[in-house]
N, C-alpha and C positions, 0 to 999 in steps of 0.2 A: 364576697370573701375571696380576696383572692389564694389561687392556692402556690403551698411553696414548692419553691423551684428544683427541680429533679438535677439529681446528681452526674455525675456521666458515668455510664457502666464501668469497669475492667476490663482491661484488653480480654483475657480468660474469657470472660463472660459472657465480651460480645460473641469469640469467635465459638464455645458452645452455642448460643442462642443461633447464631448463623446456621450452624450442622444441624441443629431443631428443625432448623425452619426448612433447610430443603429436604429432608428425611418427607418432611409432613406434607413435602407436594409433590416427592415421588424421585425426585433429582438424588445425585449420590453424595454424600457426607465430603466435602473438598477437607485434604488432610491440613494437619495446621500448618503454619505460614514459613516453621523452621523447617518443617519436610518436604514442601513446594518448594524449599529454596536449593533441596540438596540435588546435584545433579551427579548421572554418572561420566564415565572418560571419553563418551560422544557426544556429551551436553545434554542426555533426555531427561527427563523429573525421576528421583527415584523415590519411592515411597519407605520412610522408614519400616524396617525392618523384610523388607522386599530384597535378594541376593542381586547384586551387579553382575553383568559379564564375570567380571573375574570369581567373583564367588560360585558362580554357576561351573566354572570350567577348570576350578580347581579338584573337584569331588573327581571326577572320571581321570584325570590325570593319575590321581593318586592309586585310582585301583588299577590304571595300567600299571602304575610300576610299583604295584603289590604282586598282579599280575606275573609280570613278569620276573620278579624274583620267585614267587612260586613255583614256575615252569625251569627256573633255570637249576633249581635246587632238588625238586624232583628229577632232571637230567643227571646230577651228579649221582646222587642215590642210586639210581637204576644202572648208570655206570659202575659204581664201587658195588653192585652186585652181583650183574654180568661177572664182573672182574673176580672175584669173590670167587663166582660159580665156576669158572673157566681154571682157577688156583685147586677149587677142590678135585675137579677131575684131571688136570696136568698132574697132582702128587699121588703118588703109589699109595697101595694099601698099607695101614697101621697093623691088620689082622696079627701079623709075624712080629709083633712087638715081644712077646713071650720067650717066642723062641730065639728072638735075637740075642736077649737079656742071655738067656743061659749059656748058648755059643760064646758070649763075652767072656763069661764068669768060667768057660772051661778055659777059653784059652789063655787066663790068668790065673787059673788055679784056685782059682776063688770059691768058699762055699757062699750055698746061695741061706737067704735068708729066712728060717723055721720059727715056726710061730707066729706069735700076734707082732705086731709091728710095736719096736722100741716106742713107749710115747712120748720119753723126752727129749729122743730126737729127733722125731717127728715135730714136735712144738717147736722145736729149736730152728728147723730146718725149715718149716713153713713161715715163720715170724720175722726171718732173718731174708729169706730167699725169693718170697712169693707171697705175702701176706693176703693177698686176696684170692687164696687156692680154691677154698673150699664154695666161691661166689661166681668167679669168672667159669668161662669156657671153653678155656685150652689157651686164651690170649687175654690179657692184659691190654686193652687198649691205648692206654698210656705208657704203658712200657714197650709197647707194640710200638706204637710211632718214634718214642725217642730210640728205641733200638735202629730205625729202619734211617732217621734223619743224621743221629749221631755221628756215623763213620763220614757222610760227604758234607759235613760241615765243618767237623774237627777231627776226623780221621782215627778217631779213636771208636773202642767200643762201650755206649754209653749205659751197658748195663740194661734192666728190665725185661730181660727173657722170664718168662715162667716156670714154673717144671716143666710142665708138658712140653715147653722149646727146648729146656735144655737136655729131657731127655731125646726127643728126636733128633739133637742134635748131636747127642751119642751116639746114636743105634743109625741114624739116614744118611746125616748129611757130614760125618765124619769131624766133627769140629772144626768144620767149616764156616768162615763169618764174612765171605761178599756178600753183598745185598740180594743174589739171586739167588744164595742158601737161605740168607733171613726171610725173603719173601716166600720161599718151597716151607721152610720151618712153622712159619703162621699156617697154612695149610694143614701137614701133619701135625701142629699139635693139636688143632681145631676136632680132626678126625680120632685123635686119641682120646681126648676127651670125651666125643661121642661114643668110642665101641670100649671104654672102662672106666670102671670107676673110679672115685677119687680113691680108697685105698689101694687098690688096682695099682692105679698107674705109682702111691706112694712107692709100692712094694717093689716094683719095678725101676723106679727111681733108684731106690736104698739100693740095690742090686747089683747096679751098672757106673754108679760114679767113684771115680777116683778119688783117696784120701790121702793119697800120698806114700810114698817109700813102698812102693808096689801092690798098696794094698786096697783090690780094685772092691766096691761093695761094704756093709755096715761092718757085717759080720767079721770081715779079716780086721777091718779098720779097730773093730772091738778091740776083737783076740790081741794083734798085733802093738795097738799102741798101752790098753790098757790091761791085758790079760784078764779079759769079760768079756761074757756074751754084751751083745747091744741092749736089751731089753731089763739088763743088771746095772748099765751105767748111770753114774750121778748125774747130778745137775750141773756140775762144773766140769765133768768130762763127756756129758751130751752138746755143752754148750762150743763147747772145743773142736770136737767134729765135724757141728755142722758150721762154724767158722772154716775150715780149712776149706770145703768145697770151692769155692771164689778162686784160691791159691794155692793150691796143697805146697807148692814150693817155694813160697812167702810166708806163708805162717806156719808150717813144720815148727811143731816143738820140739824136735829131739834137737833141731840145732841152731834154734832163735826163738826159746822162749818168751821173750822180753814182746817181740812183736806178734807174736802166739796169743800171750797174756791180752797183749791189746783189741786183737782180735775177737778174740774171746769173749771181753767188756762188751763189744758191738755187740755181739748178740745177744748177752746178760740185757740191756737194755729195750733189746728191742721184743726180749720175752716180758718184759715191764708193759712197753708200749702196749703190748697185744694182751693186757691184764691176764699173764698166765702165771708170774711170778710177782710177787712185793717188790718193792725195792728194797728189804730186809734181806731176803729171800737172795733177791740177785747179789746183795753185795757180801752174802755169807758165801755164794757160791764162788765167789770172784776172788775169796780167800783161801778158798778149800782146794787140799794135795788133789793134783790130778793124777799121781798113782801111775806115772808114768814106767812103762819096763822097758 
């Protein structure tokens, strides 16, 4: 009988059967014929999934210049701290903040401020002036930089002092605004923040700024525009006050209301933003006599 005639394997087939067969005499399994064919960029066999030159010598490249960017950025760091540390021992002591504030307040005749601290102009003046009083640390980092970049790019001042700058920048640096005031200013308020507290240094705040038509402090600012203590005023004549601080002789109500009113809205708004008022709230205050005398 004869027998029938055998079919011819599968490429597949054979080339497993082949890797069988030298396994089972001890020889090592030759890879299949697509990865014998692959060569790398000097011509040698590369074995799939085995890394070439280049893949081999890309890995260390990259942690060099991971490397390197971590060395260069800890260099700045420990610079802007040195720098830092060198600003807090070149600026004088904050200690005489106290006493400065009251030397101010005699030589303007001004009383100074009893009792608890106004709260609506407090909210007013923090929401309006420094929103992030009660979080930062005497500086505003972002208002810190556009303060410092502001004047030598457009020559103006771009705003963003905090309390704590603007008061050191009553009581130190005389309302002064070169760059080597605003950089002495970061310092001292840094230091102010450290040796008081935040109603501290409010009270002290409320104290020493000008309102306008000589009326240096909350207390005169009261008496004087609205015939009231501060801590008696509305919502629409708290809102009033701490608007003037910015300009006491741009938004002066007694003799530009209109841009006063405007003012004013600003910071109705922005006791909104900082959810201390409705917008009900603000726009009833936005209507209301401010009881001007």
């Amino acid at each position: 009988m004869t027998p029938p005639p055998q079919r011819p394997l599968p490429d597949e087939w054979r080339r497993q059967l082949g890797q069988v067969r030298e396994s089972r005499v001890g020889g090592p399994a030759r890879p299949p014929r697509e990865d014998r064919d692959r060569r790398d960029q000097r011509g040698r066999p590369v074995t799939r999934g085995a890394p070439g030159p280049a893949d081999r010598s890309a890995h260390p490249t990259t942690r060099r210049r991971a490397i390197r960017a971590a060395i260069a950025l800890l260099v700045v760091v420990v610079t802007l701290a040195l720098a830092f540390g060198l600003l807090l021992v070149a600026t004088p002591s904050v200690s005489d903040a106290a006493t400065r504030v009251r030397r101010r307040a005699e030589l303007a005749g001004a009383p100074l401020l009893r009792g608890p601290l106004p709260a609506k102009v407090v909210d007013a003046l923090v929401a309006t002036e420094d929103s992030r009083f009660y979080s930062h640390a005497g500086i505003d980092p972002r208002g810190a930089a556009r303060g410092l970049v502001g004047p030598v790019f457009s020559g103006g001042d771009q705003g963003g002092a905090t309390l704590d700058q603007q008061l050191v920048k009553i009581l130190y640096t005389g309302g002064r605004r070169s760059i080597t005031d605003r950089v002495e200013q970061v310092g001292l308020a840094v230091k102010l923040d450290a040796h008081y507290s935040k109603a501290e240094i409010l009270r002290l705040y409320l104290d020493s700024v000008y309102f306008g038509h000589g009326y240096t402090g909350v207390t005169a600012a009261a008496s004087g525009y609205f015939g009231r203590a501060a801590a008696a005023l509305t919502w629409a004549q708290a809102s009033m006050l701490a608007g003037l601080v910015q300009a006491p002789s741009v938004y002066d109500p007694l003799r530009n209301l209109p841009v006063a009113r405007h003012r004013q809205q600003h910071v109705l708004n922005r006791l909104v933003a900082a959810h201390t008022l409705s917008r009900a709230e603000a726009a009833a205050a936005g209507r209301a006599p401010l009881g001007l005398t």
